[in-house]
N, C-alpha and C positions, 0 to 999 in steps of 0.2 A: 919712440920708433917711428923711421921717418914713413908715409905712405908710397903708392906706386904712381910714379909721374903716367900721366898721357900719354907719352913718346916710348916710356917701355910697353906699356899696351898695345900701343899699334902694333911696335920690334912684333909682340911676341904672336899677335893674330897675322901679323904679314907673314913672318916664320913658319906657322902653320898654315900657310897656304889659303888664307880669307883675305880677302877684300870688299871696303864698303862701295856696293851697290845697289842698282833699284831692284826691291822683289819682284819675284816672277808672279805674273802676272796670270791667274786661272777661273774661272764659274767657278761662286759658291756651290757647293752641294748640300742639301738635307740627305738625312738618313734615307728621306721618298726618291730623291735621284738618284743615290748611290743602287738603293733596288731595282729599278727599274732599269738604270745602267747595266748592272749586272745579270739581268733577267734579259736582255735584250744580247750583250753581249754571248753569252751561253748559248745563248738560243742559235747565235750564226756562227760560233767557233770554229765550224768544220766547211765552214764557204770557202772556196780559190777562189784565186784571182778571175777565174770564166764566170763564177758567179755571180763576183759581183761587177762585171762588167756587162750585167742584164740594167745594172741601176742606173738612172737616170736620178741625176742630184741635184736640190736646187734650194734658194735659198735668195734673200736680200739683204741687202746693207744699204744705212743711209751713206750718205756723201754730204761731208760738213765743207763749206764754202768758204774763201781766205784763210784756209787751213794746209798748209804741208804734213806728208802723212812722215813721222819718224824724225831722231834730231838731225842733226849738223851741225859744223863745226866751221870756225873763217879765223884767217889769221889776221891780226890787227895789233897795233901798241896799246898800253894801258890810256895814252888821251885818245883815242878812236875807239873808245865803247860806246858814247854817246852820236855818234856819226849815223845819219840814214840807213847809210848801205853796210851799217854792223849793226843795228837793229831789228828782231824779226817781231815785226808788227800783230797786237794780238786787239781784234776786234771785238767789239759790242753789239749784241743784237746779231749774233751768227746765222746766216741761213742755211738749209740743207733740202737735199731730196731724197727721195728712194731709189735704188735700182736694184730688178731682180735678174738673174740667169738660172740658165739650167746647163748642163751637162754629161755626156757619158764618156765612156772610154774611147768609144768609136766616132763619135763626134760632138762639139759645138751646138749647142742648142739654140735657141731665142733667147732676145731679152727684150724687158721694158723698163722703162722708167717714168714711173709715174706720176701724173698731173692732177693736179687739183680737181676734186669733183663739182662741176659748174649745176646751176641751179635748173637748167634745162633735164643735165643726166638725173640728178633726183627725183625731178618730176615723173620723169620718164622708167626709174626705178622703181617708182611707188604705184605706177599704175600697173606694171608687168608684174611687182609681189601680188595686187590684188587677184592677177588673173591665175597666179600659180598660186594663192592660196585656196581657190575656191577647185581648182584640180586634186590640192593635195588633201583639203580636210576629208574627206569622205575614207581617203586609204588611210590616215591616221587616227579617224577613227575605232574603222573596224582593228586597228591594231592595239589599239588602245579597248575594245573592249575584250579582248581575246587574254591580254594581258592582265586587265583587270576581273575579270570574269571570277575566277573561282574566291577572288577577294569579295567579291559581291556577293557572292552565293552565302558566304560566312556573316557577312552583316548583317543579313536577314531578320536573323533571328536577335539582334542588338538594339538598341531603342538609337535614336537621333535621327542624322540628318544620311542617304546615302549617296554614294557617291554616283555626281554624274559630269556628262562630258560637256567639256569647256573646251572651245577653242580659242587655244591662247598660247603663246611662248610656250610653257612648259610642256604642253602637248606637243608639239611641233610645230607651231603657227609660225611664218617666215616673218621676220620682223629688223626692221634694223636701227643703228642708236644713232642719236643726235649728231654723234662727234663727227668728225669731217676725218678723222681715219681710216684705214683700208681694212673694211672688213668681210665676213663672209661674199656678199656679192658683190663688192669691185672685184675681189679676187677670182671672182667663178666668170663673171664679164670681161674683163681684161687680160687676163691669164690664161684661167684654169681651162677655157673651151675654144679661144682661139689660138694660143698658142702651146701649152703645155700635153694638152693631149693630143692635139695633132702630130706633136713632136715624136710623144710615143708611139703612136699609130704608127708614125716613119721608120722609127727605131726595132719595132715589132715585127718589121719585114724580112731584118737580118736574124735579130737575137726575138722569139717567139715569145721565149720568159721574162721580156724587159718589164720593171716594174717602176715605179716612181716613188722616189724617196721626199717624205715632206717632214716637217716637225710638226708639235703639236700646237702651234698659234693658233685661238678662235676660228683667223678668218681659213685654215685651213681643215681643222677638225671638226667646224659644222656640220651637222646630220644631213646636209641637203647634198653634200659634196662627196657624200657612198653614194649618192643616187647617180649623180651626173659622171661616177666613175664607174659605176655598175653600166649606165647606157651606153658609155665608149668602148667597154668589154678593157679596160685597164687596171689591173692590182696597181693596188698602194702599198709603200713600207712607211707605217707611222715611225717618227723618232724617236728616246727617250730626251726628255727637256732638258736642258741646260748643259747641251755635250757639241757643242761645235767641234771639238777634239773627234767627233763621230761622224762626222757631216765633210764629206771629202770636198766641197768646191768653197769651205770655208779660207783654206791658204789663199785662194783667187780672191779675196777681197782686199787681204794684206799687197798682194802682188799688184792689183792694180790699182790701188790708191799712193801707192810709190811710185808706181808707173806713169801717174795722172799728175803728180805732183813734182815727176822730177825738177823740173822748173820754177817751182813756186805753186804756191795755192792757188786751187781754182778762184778766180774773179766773180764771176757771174753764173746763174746758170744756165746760158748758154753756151758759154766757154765750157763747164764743167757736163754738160751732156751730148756736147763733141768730142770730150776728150774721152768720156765712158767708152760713147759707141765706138769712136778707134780702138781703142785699149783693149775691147771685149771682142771686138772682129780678129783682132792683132796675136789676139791669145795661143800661143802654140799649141794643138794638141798632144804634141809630145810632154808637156809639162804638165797638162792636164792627165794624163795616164802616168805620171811620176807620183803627181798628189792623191790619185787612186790605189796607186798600189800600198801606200799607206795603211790604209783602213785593217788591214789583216794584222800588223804587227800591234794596233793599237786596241784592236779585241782583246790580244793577249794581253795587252796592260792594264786594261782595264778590269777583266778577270783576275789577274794577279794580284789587284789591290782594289779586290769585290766592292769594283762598283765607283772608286775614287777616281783621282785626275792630277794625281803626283807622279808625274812622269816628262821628260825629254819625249816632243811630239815629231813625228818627223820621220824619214824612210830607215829600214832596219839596217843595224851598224856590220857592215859585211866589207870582204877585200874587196869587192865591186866603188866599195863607196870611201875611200880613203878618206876621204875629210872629215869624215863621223867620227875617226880617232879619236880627236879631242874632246869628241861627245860621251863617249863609251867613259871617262872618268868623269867629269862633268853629272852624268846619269849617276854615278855610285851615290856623289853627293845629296839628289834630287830623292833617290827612293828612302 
């Protein structure tokens, strides 16, 4: 019995309406995401659209250098693949930078893009921890013994050694690591007090309840960073991890790295952080209030499928939105 050629395989997956392509592309999730996905979704189910247009959204993306964001296509004959201008050059030793923004419904936020930290600012970082640590240990004391207190009271009566206070990291002690990444304090220096929260203060004028949406990166969920949000009188919405699907100025990094690159890959970077700044000044905010209103249909999906990320991301498929048609079967296959 002869077996099943190639060619009828294909016949009969083409038949059925599959074609070979690339998967979709999604954040793993653990069991801990999907909770905390679904904990966080439930939690804002019942927000409109006014509500969350109190949120102020932000977030960073690197920007990879001699990189076009997305493929392309050129017509050429089969002896013109080896030709310069049909080949897309791929580099060794790629450089990149950072660039963060913020935004809300009502408007455009700041941004920066970040530079190397020189040997002058760490100096100058390590003398300013010393002097905020000798403010902070005495309040993380008594809070520490307040907490530890009735633990103590129970040792007493235990033979060894008992517990006393150490100022150190785990207490609270301000401290920072070797690496030359952005961490708790370039982000509270650079960001978080000259521009981020000014931003809100602004935003606070119109909308009273604005609150600022951050995720849960180190350098934004350090303990020193309730304090510096406590002193500017501005709530936070912490993120659940690994849900850019939940994080509405995520689209704006797809949109402007095609933007940036129409042309070719950025060259340098100062090519590449001319073309940022244009790009992000250039940003309409009508699209920006497109990719917010978002957020409300994808709570629902999320809930739907407690807590996962199998879904068609994207504005909800309505006669407003004719092109979604093809999305609306497209979707049956996804969930």
């Amino acid at each position: 019995m002869g077996g099943i050629s190639a060619m009828t395989v294909w016949r009969v997956l083409r038949k059925a309406g599959m074609k070979k392509t690339k998967p979709t592309r999604k954040p793993g999730l653990t069991k801990k995401m999907k909770e905390e996905r679904l904990a966080f979704c439930r939690r804002h189910q019942h927000w409109t659209l006014e509500d969350w247009k109190n949120v102020i959204w932000s977030d960073e993306t690197s920007i990879v250098l001699l990189y076009r964001a997305g493929g392309y296509r050129i017509w050429r004959s089969s002896k013109e693949a080896l030709l310069k201008s049909c080949i897309r050059e791929r580099w060794k030793g790629y450089s990149e930078f950072m660039f963060w923004g913020c935004f809300s419904y009502d408007k455009k936020g700041p941004y920066h893009i970040w530079q190397p930290e020189t040997a002058a600012e760490r100096k100058k970082a390590e003398l300013l921890l010393t002097k905020l640590n000798e403010e902070l240990e005495p309040e993380m004391q008594e809070q520490w013994e307040l907490n530890s207190g009735m633990g103590r009271l129970h040792l007493r009566s235990l033979p060894g050694r008992k517990p006393e206070w150490k100022w150190n990291a785990k207490n609270g002690m301000l401290t920072r690591g070797k690496g030359k990444g952005i961490d708790w304090y370039r982000y509270q220096v650079a960001i978080l007090q000259p521009k981020l929260l000014p931003f809100a203060k602004e935003c606070m004028k119109n909308r009273p309840q604005t609150v600022v949406q951050e995720d849960k990166a180190p350098a934004h969920d350090h303990h020193i960073q309730n304090r510096i949000y406590s002193q500017w009188g501005v709530e936070r919405l912490l993120w659940p991890g690994n849900s850019p699907d939940l994080n509405m100025i995520e689209p704006s990094w797809a949109y402007l790295k095609r933007a940036t690159t129409r042309k070719g890959g950025l060259r340098s970077r100062a090519e590449g952080e001319k073309a940022w700044t244009t790009a992000w000044k250039e940003l309409p905010q009508e699209r920006i209030q497109q990719w917010i209103k978002r957020i409300i249909r994808h709570i629902k999906e999320v809930i739907r499928l407690e807590g996962g990320n199998e879904y068609r991301e994207g504005a909800e498929d309505t006669a407003e939105n004719p092109k979604k048609t093809r999305g609306v079967a497209m979707n049956k296959n996804v969930y």
